[in-house]
DRENTORKOL-3810 file (N, C-alpha, C; in nm, 4 decimals):
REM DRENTORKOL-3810
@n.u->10.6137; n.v->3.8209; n.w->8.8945; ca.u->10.6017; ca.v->3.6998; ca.w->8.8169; c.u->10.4593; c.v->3.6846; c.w->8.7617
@n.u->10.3738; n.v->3.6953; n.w->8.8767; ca.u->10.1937; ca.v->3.6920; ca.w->8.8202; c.u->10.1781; c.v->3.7954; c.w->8.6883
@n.u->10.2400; n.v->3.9111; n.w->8.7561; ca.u->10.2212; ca.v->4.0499; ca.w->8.6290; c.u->10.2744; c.v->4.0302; c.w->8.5544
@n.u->10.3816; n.v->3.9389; n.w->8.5090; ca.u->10.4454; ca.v->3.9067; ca.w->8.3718; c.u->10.3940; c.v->3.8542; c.w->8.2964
@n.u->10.3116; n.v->3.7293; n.w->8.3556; ca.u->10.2511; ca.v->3.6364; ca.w->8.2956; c.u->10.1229; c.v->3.6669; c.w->8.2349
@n.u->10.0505; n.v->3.7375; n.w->8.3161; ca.u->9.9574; ca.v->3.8339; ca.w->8.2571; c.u->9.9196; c.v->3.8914; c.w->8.1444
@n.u->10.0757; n.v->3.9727; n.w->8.1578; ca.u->10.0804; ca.v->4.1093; ca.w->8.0424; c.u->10.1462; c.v->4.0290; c.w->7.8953
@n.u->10.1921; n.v->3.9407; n.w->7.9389; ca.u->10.2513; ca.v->3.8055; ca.w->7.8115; c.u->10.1580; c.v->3.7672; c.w->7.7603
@n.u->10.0448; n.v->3.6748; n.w->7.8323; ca.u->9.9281; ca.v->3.6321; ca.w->7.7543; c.u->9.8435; c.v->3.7378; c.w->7.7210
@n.u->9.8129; n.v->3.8647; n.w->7.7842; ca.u->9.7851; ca.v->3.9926; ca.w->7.7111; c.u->9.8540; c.v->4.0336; c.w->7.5291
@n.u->9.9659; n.v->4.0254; n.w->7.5494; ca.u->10.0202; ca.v->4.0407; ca.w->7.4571; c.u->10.0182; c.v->3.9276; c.w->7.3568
@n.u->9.9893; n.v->3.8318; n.w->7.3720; ca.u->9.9887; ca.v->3.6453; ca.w->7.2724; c.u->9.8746; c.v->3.6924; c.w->7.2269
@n.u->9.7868; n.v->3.7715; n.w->7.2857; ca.u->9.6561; ca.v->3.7663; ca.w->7.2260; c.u->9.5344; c.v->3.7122; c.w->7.2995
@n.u->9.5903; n.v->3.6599; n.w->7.4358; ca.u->9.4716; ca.v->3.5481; ca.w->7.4836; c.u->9.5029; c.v->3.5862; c.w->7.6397
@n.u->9.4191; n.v->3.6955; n.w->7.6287; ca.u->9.4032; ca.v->3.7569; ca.w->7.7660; c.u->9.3462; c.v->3.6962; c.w->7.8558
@n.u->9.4025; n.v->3.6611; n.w->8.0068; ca.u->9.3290; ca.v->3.6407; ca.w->8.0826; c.u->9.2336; c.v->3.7112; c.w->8.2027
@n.u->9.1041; n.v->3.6553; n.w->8.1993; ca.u->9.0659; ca.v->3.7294; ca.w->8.2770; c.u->9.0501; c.v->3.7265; c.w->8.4800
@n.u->9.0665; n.v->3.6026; n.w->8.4716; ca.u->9.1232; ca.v->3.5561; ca.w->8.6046; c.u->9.2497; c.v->3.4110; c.w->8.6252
@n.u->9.3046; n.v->3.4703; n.w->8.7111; ca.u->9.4262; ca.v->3.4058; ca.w->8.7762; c.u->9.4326; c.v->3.3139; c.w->8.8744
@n.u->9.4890; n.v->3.2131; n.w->8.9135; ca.u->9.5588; ca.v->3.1199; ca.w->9.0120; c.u->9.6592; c.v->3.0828; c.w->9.0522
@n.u->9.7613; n.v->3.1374; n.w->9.1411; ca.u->9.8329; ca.v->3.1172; ca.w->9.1765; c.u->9.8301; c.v->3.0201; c.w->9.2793
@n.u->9.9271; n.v->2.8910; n.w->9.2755; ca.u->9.9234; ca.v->2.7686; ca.w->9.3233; c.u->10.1168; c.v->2.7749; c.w->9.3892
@n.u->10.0702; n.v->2.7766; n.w->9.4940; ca.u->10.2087; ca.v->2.7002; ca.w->9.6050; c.u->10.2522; c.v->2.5714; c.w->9.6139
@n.u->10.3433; n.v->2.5343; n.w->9.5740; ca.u->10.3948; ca.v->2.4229; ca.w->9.5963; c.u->10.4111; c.v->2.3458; c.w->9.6901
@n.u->10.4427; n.v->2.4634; n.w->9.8023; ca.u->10.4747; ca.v->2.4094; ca.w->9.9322; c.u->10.3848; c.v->2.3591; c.w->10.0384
@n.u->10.2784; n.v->2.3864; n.w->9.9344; ca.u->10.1252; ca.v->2.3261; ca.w->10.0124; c.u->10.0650; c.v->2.1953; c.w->9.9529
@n.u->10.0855; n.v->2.1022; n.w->10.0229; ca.u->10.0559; ca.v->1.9863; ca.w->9.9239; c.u->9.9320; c.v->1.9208; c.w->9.9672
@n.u->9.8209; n.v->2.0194; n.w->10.0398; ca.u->9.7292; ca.v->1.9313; ca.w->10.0456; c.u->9.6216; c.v->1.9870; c.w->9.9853
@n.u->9.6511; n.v->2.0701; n.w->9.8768; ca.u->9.5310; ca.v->2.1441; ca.w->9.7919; c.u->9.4248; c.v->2.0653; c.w->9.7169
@n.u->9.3188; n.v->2.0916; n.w->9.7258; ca.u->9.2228; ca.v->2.0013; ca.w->9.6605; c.u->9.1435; c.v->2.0852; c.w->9.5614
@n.u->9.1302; n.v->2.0197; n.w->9.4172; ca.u->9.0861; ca.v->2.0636; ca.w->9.3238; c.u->8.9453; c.v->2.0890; c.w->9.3309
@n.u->8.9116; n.v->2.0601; n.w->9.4677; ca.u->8.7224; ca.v->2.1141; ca.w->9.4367; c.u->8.7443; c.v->2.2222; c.w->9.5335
@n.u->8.8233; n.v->2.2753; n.w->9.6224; ca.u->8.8645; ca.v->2.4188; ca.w->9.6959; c.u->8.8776; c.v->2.4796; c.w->9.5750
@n.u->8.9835; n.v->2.4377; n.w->9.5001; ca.u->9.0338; ca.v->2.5505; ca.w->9.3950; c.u->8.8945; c.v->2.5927; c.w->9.3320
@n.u->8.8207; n.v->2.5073; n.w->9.2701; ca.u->8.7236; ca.v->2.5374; ca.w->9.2009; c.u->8.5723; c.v->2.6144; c.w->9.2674
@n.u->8.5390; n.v->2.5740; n.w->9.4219; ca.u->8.4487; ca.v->2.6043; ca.w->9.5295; c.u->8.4797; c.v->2.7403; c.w->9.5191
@n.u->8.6344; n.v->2.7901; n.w->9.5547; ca.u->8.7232; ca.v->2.9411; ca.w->9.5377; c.u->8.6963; c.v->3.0116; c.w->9.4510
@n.u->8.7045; n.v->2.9778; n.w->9.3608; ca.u->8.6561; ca.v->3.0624; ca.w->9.1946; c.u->8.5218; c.v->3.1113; c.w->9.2247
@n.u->8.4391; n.v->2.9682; n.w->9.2425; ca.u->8.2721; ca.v->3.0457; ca.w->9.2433; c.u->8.2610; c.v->3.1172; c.w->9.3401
@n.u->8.3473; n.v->3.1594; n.w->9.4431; ca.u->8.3109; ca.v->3.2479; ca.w->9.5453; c.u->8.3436; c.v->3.4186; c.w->9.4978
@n.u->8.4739; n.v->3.3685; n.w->9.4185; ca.u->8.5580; ca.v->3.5324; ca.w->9.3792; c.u->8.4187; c.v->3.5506; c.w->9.2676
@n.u->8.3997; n.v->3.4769; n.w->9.1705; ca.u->8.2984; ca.v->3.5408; ca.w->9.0267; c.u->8.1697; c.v->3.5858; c.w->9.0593
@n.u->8.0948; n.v->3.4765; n.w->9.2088; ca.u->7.9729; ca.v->3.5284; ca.w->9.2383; c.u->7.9735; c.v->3.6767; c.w->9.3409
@n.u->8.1207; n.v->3.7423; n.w->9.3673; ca.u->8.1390; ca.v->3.8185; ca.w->9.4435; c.u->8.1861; c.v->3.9527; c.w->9.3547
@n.u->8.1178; n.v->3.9937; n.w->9.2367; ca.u->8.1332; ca.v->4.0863; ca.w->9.1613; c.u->8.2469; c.v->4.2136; c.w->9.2250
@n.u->8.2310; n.v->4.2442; n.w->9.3643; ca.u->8.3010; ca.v->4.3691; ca.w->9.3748; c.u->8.4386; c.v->4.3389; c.w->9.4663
@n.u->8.4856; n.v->4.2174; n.w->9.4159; ca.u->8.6442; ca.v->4.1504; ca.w->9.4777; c.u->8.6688; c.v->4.1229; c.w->9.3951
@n.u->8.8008; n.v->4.1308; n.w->9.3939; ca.u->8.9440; ca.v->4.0877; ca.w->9.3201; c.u->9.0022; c.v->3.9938; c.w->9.3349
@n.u->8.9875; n.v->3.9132; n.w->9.4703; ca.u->9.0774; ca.v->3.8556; ca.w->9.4995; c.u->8.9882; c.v->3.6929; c.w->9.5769
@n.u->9.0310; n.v->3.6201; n.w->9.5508; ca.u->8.9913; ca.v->3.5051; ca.w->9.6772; c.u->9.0835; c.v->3.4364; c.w->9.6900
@n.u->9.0944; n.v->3.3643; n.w->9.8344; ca.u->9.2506; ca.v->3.2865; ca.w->9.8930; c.u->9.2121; c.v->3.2308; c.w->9.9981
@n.u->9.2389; n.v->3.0675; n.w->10.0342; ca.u->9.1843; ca.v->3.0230; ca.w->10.1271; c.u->9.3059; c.v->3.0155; c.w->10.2470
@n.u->9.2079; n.v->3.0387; n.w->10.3883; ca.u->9.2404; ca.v->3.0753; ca.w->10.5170; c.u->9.1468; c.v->2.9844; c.w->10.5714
@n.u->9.2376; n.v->3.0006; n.w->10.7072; ca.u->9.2126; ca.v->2.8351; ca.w->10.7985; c.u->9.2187; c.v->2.9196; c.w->10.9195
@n.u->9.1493; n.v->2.8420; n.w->11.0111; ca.u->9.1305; ca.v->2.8919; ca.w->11.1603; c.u->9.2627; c.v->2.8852; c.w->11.2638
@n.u->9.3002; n.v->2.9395; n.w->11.3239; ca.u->9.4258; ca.v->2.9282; ca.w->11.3795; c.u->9.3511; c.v->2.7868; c.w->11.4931
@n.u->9.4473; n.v->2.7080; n.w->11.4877; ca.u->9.4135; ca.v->2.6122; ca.w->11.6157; c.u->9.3804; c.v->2.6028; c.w->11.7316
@n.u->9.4416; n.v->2.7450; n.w->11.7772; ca.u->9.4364; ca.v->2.8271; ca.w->11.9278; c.u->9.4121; c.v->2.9721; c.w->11.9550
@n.u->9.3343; n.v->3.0197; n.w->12.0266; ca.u->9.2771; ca.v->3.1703; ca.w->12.0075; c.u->9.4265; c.v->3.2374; c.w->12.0413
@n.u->9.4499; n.v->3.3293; n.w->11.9236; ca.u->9.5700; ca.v->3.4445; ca.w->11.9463; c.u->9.5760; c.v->3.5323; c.w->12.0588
@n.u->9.4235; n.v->3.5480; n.w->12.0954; ca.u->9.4394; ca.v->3.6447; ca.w->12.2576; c.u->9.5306; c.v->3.5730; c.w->12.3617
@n.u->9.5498; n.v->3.4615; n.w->12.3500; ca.u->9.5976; ca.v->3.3800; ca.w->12.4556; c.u->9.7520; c.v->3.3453; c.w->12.3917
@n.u->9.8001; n.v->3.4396; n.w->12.3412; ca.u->9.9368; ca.v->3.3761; ca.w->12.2556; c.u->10.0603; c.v->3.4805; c.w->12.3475
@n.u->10.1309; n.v->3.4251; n.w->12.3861; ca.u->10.2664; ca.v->3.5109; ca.w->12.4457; c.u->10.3918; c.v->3.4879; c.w->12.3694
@n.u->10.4507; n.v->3.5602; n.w->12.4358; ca.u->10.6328; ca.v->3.5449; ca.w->12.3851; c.u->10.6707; c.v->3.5251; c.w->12.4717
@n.u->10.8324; n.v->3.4447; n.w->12.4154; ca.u->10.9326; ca.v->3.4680; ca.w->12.5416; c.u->11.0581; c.v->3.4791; c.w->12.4820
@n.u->11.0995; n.v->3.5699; n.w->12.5996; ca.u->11.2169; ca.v->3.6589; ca.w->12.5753; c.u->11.3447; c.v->3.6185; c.w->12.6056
@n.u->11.4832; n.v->3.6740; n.w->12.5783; ca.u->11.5887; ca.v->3.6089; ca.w->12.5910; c.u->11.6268; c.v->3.5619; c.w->12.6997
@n.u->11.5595; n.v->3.5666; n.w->12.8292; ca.u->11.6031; ca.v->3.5472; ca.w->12.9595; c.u->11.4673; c.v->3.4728; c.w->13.0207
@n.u->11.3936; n.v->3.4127; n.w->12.8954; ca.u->11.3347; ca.v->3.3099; ca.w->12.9428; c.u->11.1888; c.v->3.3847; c.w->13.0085
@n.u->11.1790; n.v->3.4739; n.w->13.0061; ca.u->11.0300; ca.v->3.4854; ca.w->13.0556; c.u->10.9210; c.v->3.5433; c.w->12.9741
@n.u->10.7945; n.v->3.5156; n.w->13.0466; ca.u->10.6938; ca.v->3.4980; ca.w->12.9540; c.u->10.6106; c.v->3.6006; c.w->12.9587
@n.u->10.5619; n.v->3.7000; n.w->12.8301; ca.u->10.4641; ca.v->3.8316; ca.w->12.8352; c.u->10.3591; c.v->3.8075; c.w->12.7729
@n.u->10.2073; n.v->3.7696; n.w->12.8247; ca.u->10.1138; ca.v->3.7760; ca.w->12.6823; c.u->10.0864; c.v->3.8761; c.w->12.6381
@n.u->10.0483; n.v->3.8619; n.w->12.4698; ca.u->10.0344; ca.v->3.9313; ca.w->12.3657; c.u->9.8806; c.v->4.0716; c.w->12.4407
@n.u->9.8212; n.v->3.9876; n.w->12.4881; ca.u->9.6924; ca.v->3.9989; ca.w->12.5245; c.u->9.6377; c.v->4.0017; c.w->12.6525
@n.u->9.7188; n.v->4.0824; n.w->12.7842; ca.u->9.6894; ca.v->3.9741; ca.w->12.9232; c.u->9.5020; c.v->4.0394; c.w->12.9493
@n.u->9.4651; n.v->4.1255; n.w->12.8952; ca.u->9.3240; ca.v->4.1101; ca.w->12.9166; c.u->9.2330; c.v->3.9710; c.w->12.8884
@n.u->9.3205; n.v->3.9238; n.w->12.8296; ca.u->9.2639; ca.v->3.7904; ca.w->12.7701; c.u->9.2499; c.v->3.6613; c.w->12.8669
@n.u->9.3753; n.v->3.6664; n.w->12.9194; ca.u->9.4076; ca.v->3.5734; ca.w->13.0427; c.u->9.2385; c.v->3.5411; c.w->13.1285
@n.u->9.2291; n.v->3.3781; n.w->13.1627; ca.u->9.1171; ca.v->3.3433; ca.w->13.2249; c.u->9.0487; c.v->3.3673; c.w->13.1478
@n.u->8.9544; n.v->3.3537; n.w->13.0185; ca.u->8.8428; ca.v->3.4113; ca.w->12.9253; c.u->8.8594; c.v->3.2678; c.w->12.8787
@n.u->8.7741; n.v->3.1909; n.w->12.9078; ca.u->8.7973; ca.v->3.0477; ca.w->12.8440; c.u->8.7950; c.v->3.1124; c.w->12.6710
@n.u->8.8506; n.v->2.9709; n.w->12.6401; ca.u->8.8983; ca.v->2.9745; ca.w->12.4566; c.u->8.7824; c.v->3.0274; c.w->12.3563
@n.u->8.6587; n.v->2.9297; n.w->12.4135; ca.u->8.5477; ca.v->2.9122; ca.w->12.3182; c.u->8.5069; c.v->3.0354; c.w->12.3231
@n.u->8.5202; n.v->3.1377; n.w->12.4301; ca.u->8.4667; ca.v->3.2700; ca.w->12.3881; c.u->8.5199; c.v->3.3715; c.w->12.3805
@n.u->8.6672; n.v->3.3518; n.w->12.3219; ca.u->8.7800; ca.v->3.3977; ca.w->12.2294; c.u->8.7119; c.v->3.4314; c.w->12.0806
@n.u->8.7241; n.v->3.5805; n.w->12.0050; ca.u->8.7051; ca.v->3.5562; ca.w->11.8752; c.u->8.7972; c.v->3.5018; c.w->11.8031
@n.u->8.7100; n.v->3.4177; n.w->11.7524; ca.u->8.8476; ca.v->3.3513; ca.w->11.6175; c.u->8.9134; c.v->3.3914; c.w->11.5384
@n.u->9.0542; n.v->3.3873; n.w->11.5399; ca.u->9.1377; ca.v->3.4616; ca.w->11.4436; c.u->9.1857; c.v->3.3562; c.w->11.3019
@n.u->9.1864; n.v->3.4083; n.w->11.1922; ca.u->9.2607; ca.v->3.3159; ca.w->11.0234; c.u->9.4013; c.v->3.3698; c.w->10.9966
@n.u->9.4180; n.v->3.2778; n.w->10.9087; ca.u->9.5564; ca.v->3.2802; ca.w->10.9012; c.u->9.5430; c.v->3.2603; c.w->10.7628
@n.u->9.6467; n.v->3.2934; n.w->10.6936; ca.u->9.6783; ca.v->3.2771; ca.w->10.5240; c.u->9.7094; c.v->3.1445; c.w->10.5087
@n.u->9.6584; n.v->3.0516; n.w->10.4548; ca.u->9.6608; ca.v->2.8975; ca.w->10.4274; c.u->9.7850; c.v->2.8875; c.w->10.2989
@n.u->9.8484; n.v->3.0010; n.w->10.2188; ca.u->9.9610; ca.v->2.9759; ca.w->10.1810; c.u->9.8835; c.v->2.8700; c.w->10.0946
@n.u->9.7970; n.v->2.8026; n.w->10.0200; ca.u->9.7494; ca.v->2.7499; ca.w->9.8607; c.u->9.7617; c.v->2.7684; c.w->9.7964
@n.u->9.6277; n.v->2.8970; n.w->9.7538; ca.u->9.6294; ca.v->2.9435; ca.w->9.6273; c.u->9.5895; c.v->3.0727; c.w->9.6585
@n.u->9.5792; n.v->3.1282; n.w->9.5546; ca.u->9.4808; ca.v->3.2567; ca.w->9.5431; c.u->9.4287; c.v->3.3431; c.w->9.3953
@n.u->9.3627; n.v->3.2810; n.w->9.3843; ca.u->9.2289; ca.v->3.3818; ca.w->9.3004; c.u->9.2643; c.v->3.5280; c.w->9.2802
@n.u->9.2451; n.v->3.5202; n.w->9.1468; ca.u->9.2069; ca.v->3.7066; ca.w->9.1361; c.u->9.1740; c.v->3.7423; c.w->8.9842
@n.u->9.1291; n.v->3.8474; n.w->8.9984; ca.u->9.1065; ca.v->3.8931; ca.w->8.8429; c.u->9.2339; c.v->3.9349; c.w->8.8017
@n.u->9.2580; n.v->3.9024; n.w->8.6733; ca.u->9.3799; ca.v->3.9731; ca.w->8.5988; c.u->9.4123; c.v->4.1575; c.w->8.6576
@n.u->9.3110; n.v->4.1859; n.w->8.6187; ca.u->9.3007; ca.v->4.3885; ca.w->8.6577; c.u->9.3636; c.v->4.3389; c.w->8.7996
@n.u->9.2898; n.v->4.3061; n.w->8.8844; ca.u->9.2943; ca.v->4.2838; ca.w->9.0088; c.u->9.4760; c.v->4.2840; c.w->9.0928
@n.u->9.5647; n.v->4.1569; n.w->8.9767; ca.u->9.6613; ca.v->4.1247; ca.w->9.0554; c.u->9.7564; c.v->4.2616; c.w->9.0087
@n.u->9.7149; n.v->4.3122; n.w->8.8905; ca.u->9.8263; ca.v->4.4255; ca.w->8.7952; c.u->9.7928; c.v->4.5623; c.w->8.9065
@n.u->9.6752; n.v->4.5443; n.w->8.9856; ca.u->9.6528; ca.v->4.6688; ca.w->8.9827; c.u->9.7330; c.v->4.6562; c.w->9.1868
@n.u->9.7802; n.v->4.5647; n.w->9.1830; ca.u->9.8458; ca.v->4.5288; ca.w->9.3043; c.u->9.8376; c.v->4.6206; c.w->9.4351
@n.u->9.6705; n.v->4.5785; n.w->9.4515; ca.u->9.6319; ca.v->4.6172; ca.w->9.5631; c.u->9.6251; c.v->4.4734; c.w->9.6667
@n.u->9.6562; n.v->4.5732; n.w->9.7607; ca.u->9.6739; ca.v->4.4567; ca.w->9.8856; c.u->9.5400; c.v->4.3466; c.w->9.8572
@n.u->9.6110; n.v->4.1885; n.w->9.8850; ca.u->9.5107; ca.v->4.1062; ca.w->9.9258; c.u->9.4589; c.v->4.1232; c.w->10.0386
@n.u->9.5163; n.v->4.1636; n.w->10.1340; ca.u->9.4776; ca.v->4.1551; ca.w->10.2745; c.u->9.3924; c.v->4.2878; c.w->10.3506
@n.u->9.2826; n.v->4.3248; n.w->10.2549; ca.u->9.1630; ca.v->4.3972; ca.w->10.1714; c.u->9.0385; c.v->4.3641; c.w->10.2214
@n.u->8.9291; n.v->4.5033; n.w->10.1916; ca.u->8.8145; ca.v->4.5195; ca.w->10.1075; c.u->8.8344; c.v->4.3899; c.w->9.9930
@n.u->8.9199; n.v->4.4051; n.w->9.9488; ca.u->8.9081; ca.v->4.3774; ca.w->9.8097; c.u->8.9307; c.v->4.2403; c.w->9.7853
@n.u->8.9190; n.v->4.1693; n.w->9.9174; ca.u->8.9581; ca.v->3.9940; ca.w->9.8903; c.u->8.8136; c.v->3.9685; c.w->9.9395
@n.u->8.7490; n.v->3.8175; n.w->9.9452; ca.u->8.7097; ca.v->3.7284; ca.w->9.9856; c.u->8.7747; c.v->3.6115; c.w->10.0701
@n.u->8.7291; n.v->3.5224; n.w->10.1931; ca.u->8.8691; ca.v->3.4142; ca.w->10.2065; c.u->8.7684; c.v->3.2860; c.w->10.1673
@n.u->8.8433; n.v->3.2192; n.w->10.1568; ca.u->8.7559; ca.v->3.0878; ca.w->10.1435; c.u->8.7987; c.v->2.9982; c.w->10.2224
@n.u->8.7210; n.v->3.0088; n.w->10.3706; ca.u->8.7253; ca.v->2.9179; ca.w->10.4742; c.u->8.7834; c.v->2.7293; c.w->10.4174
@n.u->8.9211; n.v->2.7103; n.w->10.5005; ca.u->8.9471; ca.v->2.5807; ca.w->10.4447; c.u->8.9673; c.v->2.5030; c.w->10.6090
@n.u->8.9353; n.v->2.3367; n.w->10.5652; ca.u->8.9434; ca.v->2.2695; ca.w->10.7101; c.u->9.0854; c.v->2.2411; c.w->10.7396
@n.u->9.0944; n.v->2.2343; n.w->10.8938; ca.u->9.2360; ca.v->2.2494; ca.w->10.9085; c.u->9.3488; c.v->2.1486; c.w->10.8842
@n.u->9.2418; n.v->2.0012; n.w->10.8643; ca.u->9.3335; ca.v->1.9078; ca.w->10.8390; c.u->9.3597; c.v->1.9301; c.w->10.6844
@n.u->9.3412; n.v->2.0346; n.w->10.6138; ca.u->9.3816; ca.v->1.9898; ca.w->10.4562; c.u->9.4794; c.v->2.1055; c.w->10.4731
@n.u->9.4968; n.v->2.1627; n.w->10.5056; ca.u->9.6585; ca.v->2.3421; ca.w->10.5609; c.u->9.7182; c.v->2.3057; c.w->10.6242
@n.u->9.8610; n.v->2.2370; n.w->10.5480; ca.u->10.0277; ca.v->2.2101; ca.w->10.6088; c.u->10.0970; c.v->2.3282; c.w->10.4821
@n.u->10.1660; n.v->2.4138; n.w->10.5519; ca.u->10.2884; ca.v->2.4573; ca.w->10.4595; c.u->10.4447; c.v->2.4283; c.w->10.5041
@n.u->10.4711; n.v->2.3832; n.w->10.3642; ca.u->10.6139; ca.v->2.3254; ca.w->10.4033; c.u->10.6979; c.v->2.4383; c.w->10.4173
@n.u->10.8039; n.v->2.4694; n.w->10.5190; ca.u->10.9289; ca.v->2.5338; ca.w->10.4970; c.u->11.0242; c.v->2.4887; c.w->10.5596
@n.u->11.0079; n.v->2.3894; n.w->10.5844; ca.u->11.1815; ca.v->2.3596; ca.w->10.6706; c.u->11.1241; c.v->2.1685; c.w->10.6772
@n.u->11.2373; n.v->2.1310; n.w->10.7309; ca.u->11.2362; ca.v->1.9521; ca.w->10.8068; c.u->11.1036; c.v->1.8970; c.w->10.8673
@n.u->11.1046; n.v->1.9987; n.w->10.9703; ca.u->10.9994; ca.v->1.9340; ca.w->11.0353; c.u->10.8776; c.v->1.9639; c.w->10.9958
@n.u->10.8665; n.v->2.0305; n.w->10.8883; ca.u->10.7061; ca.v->2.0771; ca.w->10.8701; c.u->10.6900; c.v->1.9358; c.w->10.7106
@n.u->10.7700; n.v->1.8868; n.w->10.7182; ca.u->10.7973; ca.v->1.7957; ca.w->10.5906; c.u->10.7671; c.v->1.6687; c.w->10.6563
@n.u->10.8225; n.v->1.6211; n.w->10.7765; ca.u->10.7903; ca.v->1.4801; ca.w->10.8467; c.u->10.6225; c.v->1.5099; c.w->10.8804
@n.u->10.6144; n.v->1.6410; n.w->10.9577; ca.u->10.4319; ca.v->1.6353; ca.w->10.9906; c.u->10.4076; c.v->1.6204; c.w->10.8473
@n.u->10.3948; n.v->1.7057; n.w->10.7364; ca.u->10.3310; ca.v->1.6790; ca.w->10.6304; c.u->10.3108; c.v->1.4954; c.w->10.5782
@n.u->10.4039; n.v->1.4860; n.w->10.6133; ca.u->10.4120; ca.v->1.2764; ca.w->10.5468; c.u->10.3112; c.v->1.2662; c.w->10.6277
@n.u->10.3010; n.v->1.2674; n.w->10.8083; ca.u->10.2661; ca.v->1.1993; ca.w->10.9102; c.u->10.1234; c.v->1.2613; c.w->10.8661
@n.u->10.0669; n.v->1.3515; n.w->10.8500; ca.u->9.9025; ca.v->1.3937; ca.w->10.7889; c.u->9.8752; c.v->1.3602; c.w->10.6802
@n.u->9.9604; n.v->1.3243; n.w->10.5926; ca.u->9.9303; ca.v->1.2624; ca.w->10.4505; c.u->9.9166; c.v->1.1014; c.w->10.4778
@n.u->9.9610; n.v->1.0589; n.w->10.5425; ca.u->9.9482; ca.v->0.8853; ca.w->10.6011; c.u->9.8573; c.v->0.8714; c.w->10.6659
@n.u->9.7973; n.v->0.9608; n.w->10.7352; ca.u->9.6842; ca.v->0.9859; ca.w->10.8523; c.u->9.5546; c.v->0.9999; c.w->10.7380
@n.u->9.5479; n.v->1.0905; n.w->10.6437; ca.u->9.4191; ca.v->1.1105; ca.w->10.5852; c.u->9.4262; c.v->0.9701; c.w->10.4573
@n.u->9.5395; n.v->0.9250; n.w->10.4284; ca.u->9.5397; ca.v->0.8155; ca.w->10.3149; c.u->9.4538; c.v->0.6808; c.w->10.3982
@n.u->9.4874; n.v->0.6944; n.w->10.5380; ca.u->9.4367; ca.v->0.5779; ca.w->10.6009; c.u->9.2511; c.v->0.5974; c.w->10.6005
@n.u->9.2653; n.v->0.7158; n.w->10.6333; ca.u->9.1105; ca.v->0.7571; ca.w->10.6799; c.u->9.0192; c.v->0.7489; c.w->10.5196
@n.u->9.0479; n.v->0.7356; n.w->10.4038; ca.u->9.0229; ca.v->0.7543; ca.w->10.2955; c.u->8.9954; c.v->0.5735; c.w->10.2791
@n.u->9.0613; n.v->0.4589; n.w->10.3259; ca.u->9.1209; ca.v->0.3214; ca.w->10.2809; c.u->8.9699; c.v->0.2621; c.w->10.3638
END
């Protein structure tokens, strides 16, 4: 879809030279990220790409599964007992937006690259919607920051 759009305004005549792709399902995007984002990808001459990522809430060393019979394996048991704070921090794809040079998205090399930048975002502004309940939290953080704003 990005590469269509591309090679269309390529072809209109009015090439672009960088891109934004915007998620819907993220509704707490703020137009000075989008724009903060840009100056990070343009002042970063040898990337293609920028996309903002958020801190996971809880260190992943400490993350388990559980299995059909109910019991529990961590991901990580070297990890076990290592208090949190001196856990390295792991990001996550904030699902917003993402930045790139035109060449960049055609030439469809992985974002998840050399070839990206992230642009650290705070965690209260990263809800992605996909189902019910990620739709009631979304209201319940959108009522929460409308208050904090009043």
């Amino acid at each position: 879809m990005i590469n269509h759009a591309i090679n269309w305004l390529k072809t209109a005549g009015t090439p672009a030279k960088y891109v934004c792709t915007l998620y819907g399902t993220s509704p707490f995007v703020k137009a000075s990220s989008l724009k903060q984002a840009f100056k990070v990808l343009t002042s970063q001459t040898e990337k293609i790409y920028c996309f903002g990522v958020c801190e996971y809430p809880v260190p992943i060393q400490q993350a388990f599964s559980i299995s059909h019979s109910q019991t529990i394996e961590m991901f990580d048991p070297d990890s076990f007992g290592i208090r949190t704070q001196d856990l390295t921090p792991a990001f996550f794809d904030a699902g917003q937006f993402y930045w790139g040079t035109a060449e960049g998205f055609l030439s469809e090399k992985c974002m998840f690259s050399e070839a990206a930048i992230p642009y650290v975002l705070p965690k209260y502004e990263v809800h992605d919607i996909d189902n019910n309940d990620d739709w009631v939290l979304a209201e319940a953080m959108f009522n929460a920051l409308k208050n904090l704003a009043d």
